[in-house]
N, C-alpha and C positions, 0 to 999 in steps of 0.2 A: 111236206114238212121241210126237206130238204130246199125246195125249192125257196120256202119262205125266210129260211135263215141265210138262203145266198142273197135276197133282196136286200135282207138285214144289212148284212153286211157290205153291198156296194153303196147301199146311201150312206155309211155310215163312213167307207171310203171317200167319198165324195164330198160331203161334207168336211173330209181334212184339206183336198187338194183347193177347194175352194176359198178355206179359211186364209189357206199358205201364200195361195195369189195375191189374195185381196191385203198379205200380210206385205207382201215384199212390190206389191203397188205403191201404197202410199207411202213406205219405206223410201222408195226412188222417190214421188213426189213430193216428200217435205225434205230430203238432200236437196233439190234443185231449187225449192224454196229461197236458198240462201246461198247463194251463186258463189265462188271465191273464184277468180282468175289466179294465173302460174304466179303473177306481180303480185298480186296482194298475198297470198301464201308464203312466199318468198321473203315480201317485206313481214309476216307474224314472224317469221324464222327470225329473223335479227335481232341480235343483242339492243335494248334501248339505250340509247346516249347517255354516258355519263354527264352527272351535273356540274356542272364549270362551280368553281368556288367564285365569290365578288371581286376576288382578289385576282383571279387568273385571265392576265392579256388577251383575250384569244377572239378573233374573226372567224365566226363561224359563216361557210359561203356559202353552203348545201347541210339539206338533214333530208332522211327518206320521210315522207308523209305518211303521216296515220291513216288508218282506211274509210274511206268517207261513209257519214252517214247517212249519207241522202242521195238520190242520182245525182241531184243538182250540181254539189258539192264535187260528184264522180267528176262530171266533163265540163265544172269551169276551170280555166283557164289558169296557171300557177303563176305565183304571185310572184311578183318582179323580187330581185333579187335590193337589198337593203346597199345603197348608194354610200360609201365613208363620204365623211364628212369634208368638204374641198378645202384646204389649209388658204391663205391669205397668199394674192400672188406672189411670189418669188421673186427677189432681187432680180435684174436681165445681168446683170455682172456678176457670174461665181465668182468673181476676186475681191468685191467690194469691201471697201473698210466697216462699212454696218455700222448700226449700235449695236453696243453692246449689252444693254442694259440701261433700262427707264427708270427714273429717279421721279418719286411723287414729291411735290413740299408742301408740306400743311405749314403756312402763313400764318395761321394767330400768331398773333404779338409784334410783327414784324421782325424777325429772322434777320441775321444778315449772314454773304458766303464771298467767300473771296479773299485770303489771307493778307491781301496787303490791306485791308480794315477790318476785319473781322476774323475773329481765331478761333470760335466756338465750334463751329459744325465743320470737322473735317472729315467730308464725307464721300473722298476719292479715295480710292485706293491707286497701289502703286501702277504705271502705266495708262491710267483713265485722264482723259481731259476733255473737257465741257467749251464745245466752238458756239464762240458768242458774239452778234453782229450790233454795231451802233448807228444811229442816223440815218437809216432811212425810212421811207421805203425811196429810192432814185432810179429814173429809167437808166437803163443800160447795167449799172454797176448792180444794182441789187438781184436783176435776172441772172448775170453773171455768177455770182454768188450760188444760187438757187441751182445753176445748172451744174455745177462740179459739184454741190451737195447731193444734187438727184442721179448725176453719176456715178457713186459711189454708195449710195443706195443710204445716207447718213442724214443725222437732224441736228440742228442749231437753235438756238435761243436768241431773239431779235428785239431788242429796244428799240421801239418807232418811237422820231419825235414827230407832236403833233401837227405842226403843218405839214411836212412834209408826207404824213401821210391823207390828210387831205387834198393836197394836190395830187398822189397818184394813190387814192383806194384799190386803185383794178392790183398794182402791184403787190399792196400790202395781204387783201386778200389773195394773192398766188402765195404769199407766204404761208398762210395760214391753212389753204388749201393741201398745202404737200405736205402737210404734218408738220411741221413746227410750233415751237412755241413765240409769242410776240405778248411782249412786256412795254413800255410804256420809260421816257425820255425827256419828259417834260415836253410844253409844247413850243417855246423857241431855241430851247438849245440853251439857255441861258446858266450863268455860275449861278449857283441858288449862295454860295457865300461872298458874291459879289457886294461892295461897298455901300451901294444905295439899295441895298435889297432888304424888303423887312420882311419879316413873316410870315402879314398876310401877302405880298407882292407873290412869298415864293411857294403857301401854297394854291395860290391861282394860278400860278406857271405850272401844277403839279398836276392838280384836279384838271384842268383846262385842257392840257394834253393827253390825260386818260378819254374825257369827253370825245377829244379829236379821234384818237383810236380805236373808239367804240364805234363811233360814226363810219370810220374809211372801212373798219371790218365787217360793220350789221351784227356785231353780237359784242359780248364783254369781253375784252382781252384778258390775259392771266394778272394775278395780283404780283404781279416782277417788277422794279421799277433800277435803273441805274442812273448816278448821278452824274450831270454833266461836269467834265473835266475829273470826273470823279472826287467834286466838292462835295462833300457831304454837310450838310447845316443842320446842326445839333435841334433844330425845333422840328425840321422837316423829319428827321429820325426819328423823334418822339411822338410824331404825329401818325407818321404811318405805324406805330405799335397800335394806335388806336383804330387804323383804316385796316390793320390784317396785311398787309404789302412787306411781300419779303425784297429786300436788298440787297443789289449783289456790285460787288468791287469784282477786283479778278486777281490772280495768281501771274499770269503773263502779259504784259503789255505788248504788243507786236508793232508798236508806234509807225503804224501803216500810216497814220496823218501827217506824219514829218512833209517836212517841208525834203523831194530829194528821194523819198523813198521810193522802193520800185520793187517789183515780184521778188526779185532775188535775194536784198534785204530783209524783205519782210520774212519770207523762209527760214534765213538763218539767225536773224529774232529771236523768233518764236521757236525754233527747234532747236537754238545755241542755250536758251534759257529753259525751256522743256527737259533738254537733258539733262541740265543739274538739278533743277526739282523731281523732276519721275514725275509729275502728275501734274494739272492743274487746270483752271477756268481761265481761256484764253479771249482776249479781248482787241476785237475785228472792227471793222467798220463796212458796210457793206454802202458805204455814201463814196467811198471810196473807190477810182478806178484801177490803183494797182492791186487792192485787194483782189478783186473778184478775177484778176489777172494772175493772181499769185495762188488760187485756190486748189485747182489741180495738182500744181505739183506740190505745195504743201499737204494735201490729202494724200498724197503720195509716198511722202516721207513720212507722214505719221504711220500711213500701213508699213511700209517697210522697216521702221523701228519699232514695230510691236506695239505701239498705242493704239486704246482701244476708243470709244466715243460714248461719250454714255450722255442721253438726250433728260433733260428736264420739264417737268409737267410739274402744274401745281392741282391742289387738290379740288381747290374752287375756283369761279373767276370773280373778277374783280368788277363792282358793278358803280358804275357813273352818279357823279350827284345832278338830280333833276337842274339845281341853280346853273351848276356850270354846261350841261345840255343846251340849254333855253338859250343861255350867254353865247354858244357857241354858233346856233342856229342863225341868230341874229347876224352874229358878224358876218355868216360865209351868207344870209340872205336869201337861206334855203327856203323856198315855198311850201308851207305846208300850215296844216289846220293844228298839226298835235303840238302840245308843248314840251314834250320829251322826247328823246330819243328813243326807240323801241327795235327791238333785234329784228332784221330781215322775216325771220324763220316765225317771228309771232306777226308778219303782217301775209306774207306770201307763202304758200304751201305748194309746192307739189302735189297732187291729189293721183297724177296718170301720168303715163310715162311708156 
């Protein structure tokens, strides 16, 4: 009997030790199931990132990773870190006189700016003045020009007349290349209120020389146009309300064209006259060789008495009449199949590079 209840009893021992094994087996085997490494532990430990408001500045350069869900995910490779965005290159001169600010003009109606004929739009303030070039584009004097501009790190406003920018296209596009604006001069330079001049004579000298300037640049120059000798002819004014072509007179004459003038001159011109107005639209000639002689150190004096340059763009460009294109093709005897003139950029593309 005794015998029989010790047997009882060790299987029934036996049966616990066996249970307990088999309990704290698969106990350990479904822990190791799901692995965590010191890192990924480490990283549950961490407070999650506060959320940035839309409002708040902030480069975030690093965050800890979530814990992957896949092996895949474990050991590929972390993702390159998020590049800022590269600003536009930087002036080479920290001292440059700059713009200082871009001036759009929306042209409907034909505008006019410049207070010695126009008094509507005064829209410099005190110490700004708008550098404004006439007559060319001219080898020598107009690079001139372009290079104490590019020194200085500054933009200008350029009235090409028509031939001569046919004669030198390579130039007029380095104008337009270095960011400037170019407006349009008629195309011989002619008084449009000259005595035998009639309306239509003046606006074929108008149209004529837009055509020229489209042609020397391969695209449409801005809607600007200034008058030669600064004749203004009452029909041509009312015409361009109709063409969208804003006007510009000027504020300082710097009578760079005198007969006798010379860098030194023209300096104190313009800067004897600057000083008692505070501001203004200055009017250059870059056909001119003491101009572009005179540039430097007038950029010089403008930095050092505190003027600032504020560049003008218009909103739209100003586009050619087919009649005056065709008229103009003729004359220069250009070889070609089209009857218009058509912009560089809609015949020739860059595709590779």
């Amino acid at each position: 009997m005794r015998n029989a209840l010790g047997l009882m009893l060790a299987s029934v021992l036996a049966a616990v030790v066996i249970a307990a094994g088999g309990w704290f087996y698969y106990s350990l085997r479904a822990d190791q199931g799901a692995p965590k490494t010191v890192a990924a532990r480490a990283a549950d430990r961490l407070p999650a990132p506060a959320k940035l408001a839309a409002k708040d500045d902030v480069e975030t350069t690093a965050t800890v990773a979530a814990k992957p869900a896949t092996l895949a995910q474990a050991t590929a490779p972390a993702p390159a870190p998020v590049m800022p965005v590269q600003p536009k290159q930087a002036c080479a001169n920290p001292n440059a006189l700059g713009v200082s600010r871009v001036v759009e003009i929306d042209t409907t109606g034909g505008p006019g700016f410049g207070f010695d004929h126009f008094k509507q739009f005064d829209f410099l303030t005190d110490k700004e003045v708008v550098l404004t070039f006439d007559d060319g584009p001219w080898p020598v004097n107009t690079p001139a020009v372009l290079k104490a501009l590019a020194d200085e790190c500054t933009k200008g406003l350029f009235f090409s007349v028509g031939k001569h920018a046919t004669y030198h296209p390579e130039i007029l596009r380095q104008v337009l290349a270095q960011g400037h604006t170019v407006g349009t001069h008629t195309w011989s330079h002619v008084n449009l209120n000259g005595k035998k001049m009639t309306e239509q004579m003046a606006k074929d000298e108008v149209e004529k020389g837009i055509s020229a300037v489209k042609y020397a640049l391969g695209t449409d120059p801005a809607p600007f146009f200034r008058f030669p000798q600064l004749q203004h002819n009452p029909a041509i004014v009312t015409y361009f309300g109709t063409r969208n072509v804003a006007m510009f007179s000027t504020d300082i004459d710097s009578f760079d064209f005198r007969k006798g003038a010379t860098p030194e001159k023209i300096i104190e011109t313009v800067m004897g006259r600057l000083d008692k107005l505070g501001k203004g639209i200055i009017l250059m000639h870059d056909f001119q060789k003491h101009t572009g002689e005179a540039m430097p150190a007038l950029l010089a004096r403008l930095k050092a008495g505190g003027y600032k340059v504020v560049q003008i763009k218009a909103k739209t460009t100003l586009q050619s009449l087919p009649e005056y294109d065709e008229a103009l093709l003729k004359e220069l005897k250009v070889p070609t199949a089209s009857t218009s003139l058509r912009p560089i950029s809609s015949v020739v593309q860059t595709v590779s590079q």
